[in-house]
VEXLUMFI-387967 format. One record per residue (C-alpha): x, y, z; residue number from 0; residue in one letter. Coordinates in pm, 1 decimal. Layout:
// residues N
     east    north       up nupa rokol
        X        Y        Z  NUM     A
...
// end
This chain:
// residues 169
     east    north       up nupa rokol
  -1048.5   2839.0   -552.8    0     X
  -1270.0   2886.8   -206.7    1     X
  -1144.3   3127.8     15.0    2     X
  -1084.7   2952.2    337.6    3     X
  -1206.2   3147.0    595.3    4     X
  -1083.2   2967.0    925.0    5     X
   -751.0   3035.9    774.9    6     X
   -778.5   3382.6    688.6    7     X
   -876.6   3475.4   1045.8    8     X
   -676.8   3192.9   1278.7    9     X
   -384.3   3190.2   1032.4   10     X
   -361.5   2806.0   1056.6   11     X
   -588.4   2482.7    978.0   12     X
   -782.9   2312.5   1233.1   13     X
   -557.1   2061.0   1415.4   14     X
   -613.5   1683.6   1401.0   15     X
   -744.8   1549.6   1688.7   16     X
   -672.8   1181.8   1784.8   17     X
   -887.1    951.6   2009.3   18     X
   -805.1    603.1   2161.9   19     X
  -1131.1    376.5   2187.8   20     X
  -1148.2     64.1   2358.6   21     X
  -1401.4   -191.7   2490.8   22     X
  -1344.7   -297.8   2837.9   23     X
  -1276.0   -244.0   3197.9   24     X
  -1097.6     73.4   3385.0   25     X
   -734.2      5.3   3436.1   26     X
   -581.1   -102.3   3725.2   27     X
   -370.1    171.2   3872.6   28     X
    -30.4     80.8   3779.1   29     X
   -134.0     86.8   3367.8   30     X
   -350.7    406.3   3415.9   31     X
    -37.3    568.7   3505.2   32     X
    134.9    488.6   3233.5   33     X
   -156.7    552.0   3040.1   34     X
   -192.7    897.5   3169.2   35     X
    199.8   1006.0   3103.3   36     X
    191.8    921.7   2785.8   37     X
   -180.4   1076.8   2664.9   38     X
    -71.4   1386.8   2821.1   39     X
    296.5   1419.4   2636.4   40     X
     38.9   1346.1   2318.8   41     X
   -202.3   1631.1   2426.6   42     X
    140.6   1874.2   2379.2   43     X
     94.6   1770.9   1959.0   44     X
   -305.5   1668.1   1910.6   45     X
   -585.0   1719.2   2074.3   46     X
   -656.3   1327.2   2227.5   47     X
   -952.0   1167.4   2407.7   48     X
  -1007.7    800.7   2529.5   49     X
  -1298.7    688.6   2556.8   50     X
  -1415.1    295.2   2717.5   51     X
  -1689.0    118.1   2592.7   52     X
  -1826.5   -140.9   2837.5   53     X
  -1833.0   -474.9   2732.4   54     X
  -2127.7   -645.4   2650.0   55     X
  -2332.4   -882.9   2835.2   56     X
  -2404.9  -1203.6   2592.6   57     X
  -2312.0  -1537.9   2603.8   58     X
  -2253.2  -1554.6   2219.4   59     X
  -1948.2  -1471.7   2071.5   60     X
  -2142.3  -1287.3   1790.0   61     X
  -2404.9  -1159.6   1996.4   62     X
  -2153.6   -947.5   2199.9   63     X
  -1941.7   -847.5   1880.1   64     X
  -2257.1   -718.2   1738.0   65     X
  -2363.0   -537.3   2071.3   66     X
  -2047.7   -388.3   2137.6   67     X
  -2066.5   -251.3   1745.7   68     X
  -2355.6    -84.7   1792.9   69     X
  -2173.1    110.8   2089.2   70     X
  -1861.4    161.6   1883.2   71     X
  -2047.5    324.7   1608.5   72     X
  -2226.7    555.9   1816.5   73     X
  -1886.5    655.8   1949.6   74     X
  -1724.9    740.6   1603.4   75     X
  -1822.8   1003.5   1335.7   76     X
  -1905.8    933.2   1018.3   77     X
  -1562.7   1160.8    876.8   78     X
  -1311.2    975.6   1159.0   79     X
  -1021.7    806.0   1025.0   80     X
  -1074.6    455.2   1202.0   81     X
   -727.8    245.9   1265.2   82     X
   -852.5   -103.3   1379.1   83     X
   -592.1   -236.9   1649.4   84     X
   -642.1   -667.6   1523.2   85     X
   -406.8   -958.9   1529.5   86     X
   -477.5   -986.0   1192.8   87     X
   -366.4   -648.9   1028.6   88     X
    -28.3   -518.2    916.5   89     X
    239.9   -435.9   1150.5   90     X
    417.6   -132.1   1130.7   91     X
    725.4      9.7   1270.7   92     X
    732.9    323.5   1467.7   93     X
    841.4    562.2   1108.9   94     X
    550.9    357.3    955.3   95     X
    330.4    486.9   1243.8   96     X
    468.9    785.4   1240.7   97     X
    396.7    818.7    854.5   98     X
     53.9    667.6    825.3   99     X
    -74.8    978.8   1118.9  100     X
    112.2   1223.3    852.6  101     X
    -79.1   1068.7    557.1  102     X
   -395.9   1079.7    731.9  103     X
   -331.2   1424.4    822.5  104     X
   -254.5   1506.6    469.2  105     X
   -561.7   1422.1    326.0  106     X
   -738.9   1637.8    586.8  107     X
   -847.8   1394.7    825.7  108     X
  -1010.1   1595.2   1128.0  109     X
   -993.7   1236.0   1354.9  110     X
   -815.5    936.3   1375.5  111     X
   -977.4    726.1   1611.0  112     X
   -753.3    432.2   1710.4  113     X
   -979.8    150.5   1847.5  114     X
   -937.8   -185.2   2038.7  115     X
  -1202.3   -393.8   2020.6  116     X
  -1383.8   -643.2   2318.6  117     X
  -1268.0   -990.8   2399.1  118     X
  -1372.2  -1157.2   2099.3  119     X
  -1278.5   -902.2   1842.9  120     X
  -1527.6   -670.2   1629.1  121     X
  -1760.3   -727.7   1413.0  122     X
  -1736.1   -762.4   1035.7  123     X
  -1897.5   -436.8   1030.1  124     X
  -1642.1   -224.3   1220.2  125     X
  -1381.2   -432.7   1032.4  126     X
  -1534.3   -251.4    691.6  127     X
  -1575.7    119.5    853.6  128     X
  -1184.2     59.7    939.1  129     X
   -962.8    251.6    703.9  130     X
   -634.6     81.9    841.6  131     X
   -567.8   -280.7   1036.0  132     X
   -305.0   -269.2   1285.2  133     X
   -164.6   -493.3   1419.4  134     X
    115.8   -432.1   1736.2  135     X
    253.6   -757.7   1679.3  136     X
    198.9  -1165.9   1675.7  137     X
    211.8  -1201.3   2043.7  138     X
   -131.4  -1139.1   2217.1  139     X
   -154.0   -906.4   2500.5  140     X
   -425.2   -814.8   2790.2  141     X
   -616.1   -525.6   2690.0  142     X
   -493.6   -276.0   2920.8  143     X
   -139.3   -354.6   2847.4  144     X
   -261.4   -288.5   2490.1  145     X
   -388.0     55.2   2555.4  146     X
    -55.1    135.2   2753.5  147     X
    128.3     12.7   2420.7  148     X
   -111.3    225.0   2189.5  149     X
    -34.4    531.3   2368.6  150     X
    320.3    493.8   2380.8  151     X
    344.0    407.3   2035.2  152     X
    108.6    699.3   1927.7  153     X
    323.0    957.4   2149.1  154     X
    675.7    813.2   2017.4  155     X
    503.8    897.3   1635.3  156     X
    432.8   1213.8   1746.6  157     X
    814.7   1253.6   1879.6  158     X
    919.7   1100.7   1530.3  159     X
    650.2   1392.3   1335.3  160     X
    810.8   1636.7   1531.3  161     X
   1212.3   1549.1   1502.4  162     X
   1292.3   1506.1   1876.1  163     X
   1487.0   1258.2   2064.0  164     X
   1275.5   1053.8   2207.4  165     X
   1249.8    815.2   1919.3  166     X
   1573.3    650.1   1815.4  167     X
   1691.3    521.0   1464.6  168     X
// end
């Protein structure tokens, strides 16, 4: 078996890091906010990072899906664990959040990158790097409120990972 030597000298495995992606404009002030309180309660579990893509500047449906792609995949790593935020996926509960960062953690993912895509949705081609399809739930929401939602959801896993109260059977 190797001998792993980041754990023979730091006593511990690297740590998981977690990034929020998203395609679209700054928040307005009241969402950043939230936004902020609840990346930094994550930052006390995982290393996390958002990052915005701006939008692109088409007229075509397609045409931006595909530029916005190409901006997305520069953004990601070829290793990342990419969770897809679409209508269209499987909803989970907060334990099946909860579990799915676990199992991805498990099998040594170094980053999940949790991504929401532009106005129109992604491209087929992000749709086939994703590993996972998530969808919050049937309702449609604005795409700030979204990322406000993500990082809730994300932090109240981490709560859930880590036995403490703030998640609530």
């Amino acid at each position: 078996m190797p001998l792993n030597l980041y754990a023979v000298f730091l006593k511990k495995p690297p740590l998981l890091k977690i990034a929020f992606l998203s395609v679209g404009k700054t928040n307005e002030p009241y969402i950043k906010e939230g936004i902020d309180n609840f990346t930094g309660r994550i930052g006390h579990y995982y290393p996390i990072a958002w990052q915005l893509i701006v939008p692109a500047k088409a007229t075509d449906p397609e045409q931006i899906k595909k530029a916005e792609a190409l901006s997305i995949l520069k953004a990601i790593h070829p290793n990342d664990v990419l969770i897809l935020l679409d209508e269209q996926g499987k909803m989970l509960s907060s334990p099946g959040l909860a579990k799915l960062i676990q199992q991805k953690a498990n099998q040594s993912a170094q980053r999940i990158v949790f991504l929401i895509g532009g106005a129109y949705g992604v491209s087929n081609d992000i749709k086939q790097r994703a590993q996972f399809t998530w969808s919050l739930s049937e309702l449609v929401f604005p795409h700030m409120l979204v990322r406000l939602i993500l990082a809730e959801q994300v932090y109240r896993a981490c709560s859930i990972l880590a036995n403490e109260k703030y998640h609530h059977d």
